[in-house]
C-alpha positions as CSV (number, residue, x, y, z in Angstrom):
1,X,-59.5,56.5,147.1
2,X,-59.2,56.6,143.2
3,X,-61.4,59.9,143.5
4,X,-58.7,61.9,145.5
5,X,-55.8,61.0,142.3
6,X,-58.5,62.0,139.7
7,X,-59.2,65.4,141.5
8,X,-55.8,66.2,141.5
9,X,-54.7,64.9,138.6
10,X,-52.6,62.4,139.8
11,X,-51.6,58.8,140.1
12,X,-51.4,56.5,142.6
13,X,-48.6,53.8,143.0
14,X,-47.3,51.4,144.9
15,X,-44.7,48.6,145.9
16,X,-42.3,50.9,143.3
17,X,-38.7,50.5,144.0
18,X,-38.6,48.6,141.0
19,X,-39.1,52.0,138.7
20,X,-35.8,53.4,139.1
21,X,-37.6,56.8,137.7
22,X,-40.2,57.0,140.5
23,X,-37.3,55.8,143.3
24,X,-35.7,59.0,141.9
25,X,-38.8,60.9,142.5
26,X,-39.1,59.5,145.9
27,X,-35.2,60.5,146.3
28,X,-35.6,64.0,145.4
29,X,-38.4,64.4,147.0
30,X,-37.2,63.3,150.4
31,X,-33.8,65.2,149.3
32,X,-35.9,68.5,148.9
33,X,-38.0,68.2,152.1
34,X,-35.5,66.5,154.3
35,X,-31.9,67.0,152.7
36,X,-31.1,63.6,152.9
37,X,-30.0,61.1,150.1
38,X,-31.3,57.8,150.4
39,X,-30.3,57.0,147.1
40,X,-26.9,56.4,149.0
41,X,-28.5,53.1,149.4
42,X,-27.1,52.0,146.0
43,X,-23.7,51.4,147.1
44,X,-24.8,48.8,150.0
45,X,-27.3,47.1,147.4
46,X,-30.1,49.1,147.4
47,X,-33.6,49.6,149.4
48,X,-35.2,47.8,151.8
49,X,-36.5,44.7,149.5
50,X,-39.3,44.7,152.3
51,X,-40.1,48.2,151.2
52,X,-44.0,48.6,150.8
53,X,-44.1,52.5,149.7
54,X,-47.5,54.3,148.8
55,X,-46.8,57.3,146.6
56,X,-48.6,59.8,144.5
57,X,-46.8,61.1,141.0
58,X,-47.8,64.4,139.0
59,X,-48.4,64.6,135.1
60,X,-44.6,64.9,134.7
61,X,-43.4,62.1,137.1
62,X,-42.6,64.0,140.5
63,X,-43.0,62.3,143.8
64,X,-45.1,64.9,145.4
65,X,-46.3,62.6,148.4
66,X,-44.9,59.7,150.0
67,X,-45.4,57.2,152.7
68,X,-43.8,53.8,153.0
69,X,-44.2,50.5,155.6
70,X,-41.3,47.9,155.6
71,X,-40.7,44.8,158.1
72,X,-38.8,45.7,161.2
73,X,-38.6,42.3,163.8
74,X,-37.9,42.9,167.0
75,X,-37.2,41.3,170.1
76,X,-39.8,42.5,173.0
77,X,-39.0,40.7,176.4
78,X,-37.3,37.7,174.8
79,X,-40.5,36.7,172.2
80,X,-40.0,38.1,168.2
81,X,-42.5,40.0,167.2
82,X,-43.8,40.8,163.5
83,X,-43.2,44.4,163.2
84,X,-43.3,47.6,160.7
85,X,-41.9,50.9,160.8
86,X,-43.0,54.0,158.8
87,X,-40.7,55.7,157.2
88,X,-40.5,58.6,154.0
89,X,-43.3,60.3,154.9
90,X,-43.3,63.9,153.4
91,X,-45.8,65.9,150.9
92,X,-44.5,68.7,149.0
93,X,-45.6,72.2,150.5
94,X,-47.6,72.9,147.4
95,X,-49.7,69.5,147.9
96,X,-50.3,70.0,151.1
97,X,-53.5,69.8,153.2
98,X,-55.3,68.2,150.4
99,X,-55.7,64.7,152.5
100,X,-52.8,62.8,150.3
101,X,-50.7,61.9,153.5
102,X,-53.8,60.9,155.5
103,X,-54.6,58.8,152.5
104,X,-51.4,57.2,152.0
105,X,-51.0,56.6,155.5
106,X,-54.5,54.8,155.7
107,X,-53.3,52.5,152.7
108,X,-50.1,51.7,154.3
109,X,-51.8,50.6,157.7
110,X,-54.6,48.4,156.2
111,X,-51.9,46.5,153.9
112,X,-49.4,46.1,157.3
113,X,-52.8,44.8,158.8
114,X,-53.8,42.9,156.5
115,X,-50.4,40.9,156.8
116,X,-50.9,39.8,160.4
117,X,-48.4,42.4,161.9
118,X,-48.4,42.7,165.4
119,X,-46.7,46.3,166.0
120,X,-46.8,49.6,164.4
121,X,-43.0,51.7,164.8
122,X,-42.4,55.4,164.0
123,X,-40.4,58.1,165.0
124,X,-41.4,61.3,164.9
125,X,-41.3,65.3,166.0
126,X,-45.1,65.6,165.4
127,X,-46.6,62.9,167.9
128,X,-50.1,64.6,168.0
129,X,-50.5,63.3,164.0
130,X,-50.3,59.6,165.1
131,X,-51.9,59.5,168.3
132,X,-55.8,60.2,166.3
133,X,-54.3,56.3,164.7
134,X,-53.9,55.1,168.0
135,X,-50.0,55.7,168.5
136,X,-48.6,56.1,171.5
137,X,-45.1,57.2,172.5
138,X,-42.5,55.2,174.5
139,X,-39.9,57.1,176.5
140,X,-36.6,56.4,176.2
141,X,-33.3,56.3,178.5
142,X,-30.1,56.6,177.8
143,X,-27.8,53.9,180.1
144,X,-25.2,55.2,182.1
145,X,-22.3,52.5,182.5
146,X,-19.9,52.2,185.3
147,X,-16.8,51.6,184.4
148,X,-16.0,48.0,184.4
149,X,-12.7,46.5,184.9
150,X,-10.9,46.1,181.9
151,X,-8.9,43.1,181.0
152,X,-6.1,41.7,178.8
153,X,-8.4,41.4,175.0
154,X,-8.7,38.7,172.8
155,X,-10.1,40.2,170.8
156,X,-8.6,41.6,167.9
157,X,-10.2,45.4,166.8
158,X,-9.9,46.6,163.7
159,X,-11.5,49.7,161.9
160,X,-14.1,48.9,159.4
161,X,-14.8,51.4,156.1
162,X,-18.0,51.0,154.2
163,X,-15.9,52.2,150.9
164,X,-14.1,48.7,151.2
165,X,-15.7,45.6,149.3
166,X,-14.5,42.7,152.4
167,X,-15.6,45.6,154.9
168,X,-19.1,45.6,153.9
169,X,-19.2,41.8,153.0
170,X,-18.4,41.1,156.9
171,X,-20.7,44.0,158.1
172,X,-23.8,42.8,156.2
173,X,-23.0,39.0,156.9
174,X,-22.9,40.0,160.7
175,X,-26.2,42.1,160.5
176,X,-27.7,39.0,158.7
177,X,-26.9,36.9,160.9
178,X,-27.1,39.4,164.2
179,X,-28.2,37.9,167.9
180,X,-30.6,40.7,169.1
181,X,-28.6,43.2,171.3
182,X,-31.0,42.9,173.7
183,X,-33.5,40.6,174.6
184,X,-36.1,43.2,176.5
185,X,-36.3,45.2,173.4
186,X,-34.3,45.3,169.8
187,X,-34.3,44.5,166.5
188,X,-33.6,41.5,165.0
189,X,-33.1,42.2,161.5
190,X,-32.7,45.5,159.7
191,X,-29.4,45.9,157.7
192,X,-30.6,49.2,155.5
193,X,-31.2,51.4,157.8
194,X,-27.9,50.6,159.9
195,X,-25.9,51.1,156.9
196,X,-27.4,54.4,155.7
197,X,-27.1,55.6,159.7
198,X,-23.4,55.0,159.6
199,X,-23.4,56.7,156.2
200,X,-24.7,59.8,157.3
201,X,-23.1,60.2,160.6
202,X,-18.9,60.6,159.8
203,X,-18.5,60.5,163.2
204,X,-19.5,57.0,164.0
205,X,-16.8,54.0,163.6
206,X,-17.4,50.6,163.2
207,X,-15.0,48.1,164.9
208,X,-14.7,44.4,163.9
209,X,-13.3,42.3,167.5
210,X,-12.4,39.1,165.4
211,X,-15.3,38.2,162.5
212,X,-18.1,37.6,165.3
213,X,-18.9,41.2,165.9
214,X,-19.0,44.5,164.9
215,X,-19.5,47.4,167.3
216,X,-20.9,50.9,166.1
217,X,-19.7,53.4,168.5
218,X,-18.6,57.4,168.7
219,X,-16.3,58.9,171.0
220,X,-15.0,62.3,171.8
221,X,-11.7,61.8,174.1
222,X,-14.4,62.0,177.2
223,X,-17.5,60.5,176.7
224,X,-17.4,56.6,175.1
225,X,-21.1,56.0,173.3
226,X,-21.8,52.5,172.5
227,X,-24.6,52.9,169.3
228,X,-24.7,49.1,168.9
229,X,-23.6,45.6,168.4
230,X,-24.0,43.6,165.2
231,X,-22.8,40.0,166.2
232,X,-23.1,36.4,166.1
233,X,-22.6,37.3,169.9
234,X,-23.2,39.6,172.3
235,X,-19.4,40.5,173.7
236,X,-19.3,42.6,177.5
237,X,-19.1,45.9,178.0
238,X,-15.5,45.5,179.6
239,X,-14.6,43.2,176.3
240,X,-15.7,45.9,174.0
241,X,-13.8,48.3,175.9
242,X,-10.5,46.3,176.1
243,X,-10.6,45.8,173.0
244,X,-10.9,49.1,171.8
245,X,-8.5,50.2,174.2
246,X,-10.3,53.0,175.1
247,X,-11.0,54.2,178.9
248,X,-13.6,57.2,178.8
249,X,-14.5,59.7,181.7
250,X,-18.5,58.6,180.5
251,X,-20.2,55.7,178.8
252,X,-23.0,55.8,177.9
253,X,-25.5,53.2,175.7
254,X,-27.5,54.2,173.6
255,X,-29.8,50.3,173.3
256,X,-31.3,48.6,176.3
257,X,-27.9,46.8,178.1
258,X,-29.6,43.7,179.8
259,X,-27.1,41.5,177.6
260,X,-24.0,43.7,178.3
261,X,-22.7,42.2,181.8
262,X,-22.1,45.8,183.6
263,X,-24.1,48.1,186.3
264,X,-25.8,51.4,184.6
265,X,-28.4,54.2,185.6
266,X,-30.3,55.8,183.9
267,X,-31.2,59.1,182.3
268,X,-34.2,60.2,180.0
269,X,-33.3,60.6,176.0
270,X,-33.9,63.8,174.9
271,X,-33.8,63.6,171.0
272,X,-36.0,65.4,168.8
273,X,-38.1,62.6,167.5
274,X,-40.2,60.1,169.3
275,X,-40.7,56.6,169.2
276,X,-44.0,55.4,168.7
277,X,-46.0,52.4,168.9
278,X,-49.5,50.9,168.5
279,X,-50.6,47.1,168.1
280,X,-51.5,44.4,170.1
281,X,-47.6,43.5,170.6
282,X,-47.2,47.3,172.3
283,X,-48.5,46.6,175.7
284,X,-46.0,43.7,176.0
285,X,-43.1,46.3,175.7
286,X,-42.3,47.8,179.4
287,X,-39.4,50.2,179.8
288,X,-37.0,51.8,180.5
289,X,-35.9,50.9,176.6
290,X,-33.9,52.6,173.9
291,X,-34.2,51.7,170.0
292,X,-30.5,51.9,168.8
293,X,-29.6,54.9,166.7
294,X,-28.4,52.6,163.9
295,X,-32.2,51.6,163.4
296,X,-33.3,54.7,163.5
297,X,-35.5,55.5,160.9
């Protein structure tokens, strides 16, 4: 609504990446609100080039409210689906309550409907602000593994580093070129996000067995968690594990396991954001289900 930027004085603009000045107000401002720096998005080649962002800029060029849609396919029970995600959705406190999030939101939506997309994907710690737009949220379990009998590898593991030029060449090929981890629910294609996750979490390695896969996983002498599996195919659970040469006390998978080969139970997530979904593609997904932590978003 033109009438909202004219009251306060501000303008409206979209599809911006392009602007390196307004990306930098969307950094900061996601930087001030969130402490987080997407702008580490540089070094792997920059945004999402699916990227449909809605923002709002003051008199002197500050992002002061933001929210963007981008493509996210995913796999639901073996058909791909045409799916968005939300993401970079933040106001500054002193713009707040003045209907510019509602706004942007509403803009985002009609242009992801508009486009024929089947599914709607957030996360979030406020469900109640999405479910007046019709979201609902999914529960989601974490997979308990048995142990599985390990055998000779090979497969050959080696550590990965995203600081290393042929590092990142193999990881992005892989993620471009990814088989769905899992065929009830995953995505298909998303390398940003999985980059920028393994950026901001030190903790998590990725492993290359051969050039056909590479597996993001974290552990802490006890408890093994498989994050997910970037591959031209989908290797075992025991595979991983002999390759890695790892044998945990606990193993736990963090993405639905159907393609894994190996017996699990199960055991509600209890993060602090949920998933959320609306669209006539939501009622086709049927748990219990886990989005991988390297698409969160």
């Amino acid at each position: 609504m033109p009438e909202l930027a004219q009251a306060h004085g501000l303008t409206l603009r979209q599809d911006y990446f392009g602007d390196l000045t307004a990306w930098k107000g969307l950094v900061d401002l996601l930087q001030d609100t969130f402490s987080i720096d997407v702008d580490l998005q540089a070094s792997f080649g920059g945004p999402d080039p699916t990227s449909m962002p809605f923002g709002y800029f003051d008199g002197d060029g500050r992002c002061v409210a933001n929210f963007t849609a981008f493509s996210m396919p995913v796999i639901v029970n073996g058909r791909s689906v045409k799916a968005a995600g939300y993401q970079s959705g933040a106001v500054r406190p002193e713009w707040r309550e003045r209907g510019l999030y509602r706004d942007l939101m509403q803009r985002a939506f009609e242009r992801t409907a508009a486009e024929g997309y089947e599914l709607d994907l957030l996360l979030t710690d406020k469900p109640a602000l999405y479910e007046r737009y019709g979201f609902r949220s999914l529960p989601q379990h974490i997979s308990v593994a048995r142990m599985p009998k390990l055998e000779r590898s090979g497969s050959t593991a080696r550590r990965l580093s995203l600081e290393a030029p042929e590092d990142l060449l193999l990881i992005k090929t892989l993620l471009q070129n990814r088989q769905p981890v899992s065929t009830r629910f995953a995505v298909i294609r998303q390398m940003e996000m999985f980059l920028l996750n393994a950026c901001f979490n030190p903790a998590i390695r990725l492993t290359t067995l051969g050039d056909a896969a590479v597996v993001a996983w974290t552990f802490d002498g006890a408890t093994f968690w498989l994050l997910d599996i970037a591959g031209t195919t989908i290797p075992s659970l025991a595979t991983i594990l002999s390759a890695l040469d790892v044998e945990p006390d606990r193993i736990e998978i963090c993405f639905s396991p159907d393609r894994l080969d190996c017996e699990v139970s199960l055991e509600p997530y209890e993060g602090y954001t949920m998933l959320m979904v609306r669209g006539k593609a939501a009622d086709d997904i049927a748990g219990p289900l886990m989005l991988s932590p390297m698409a969160e978003f």
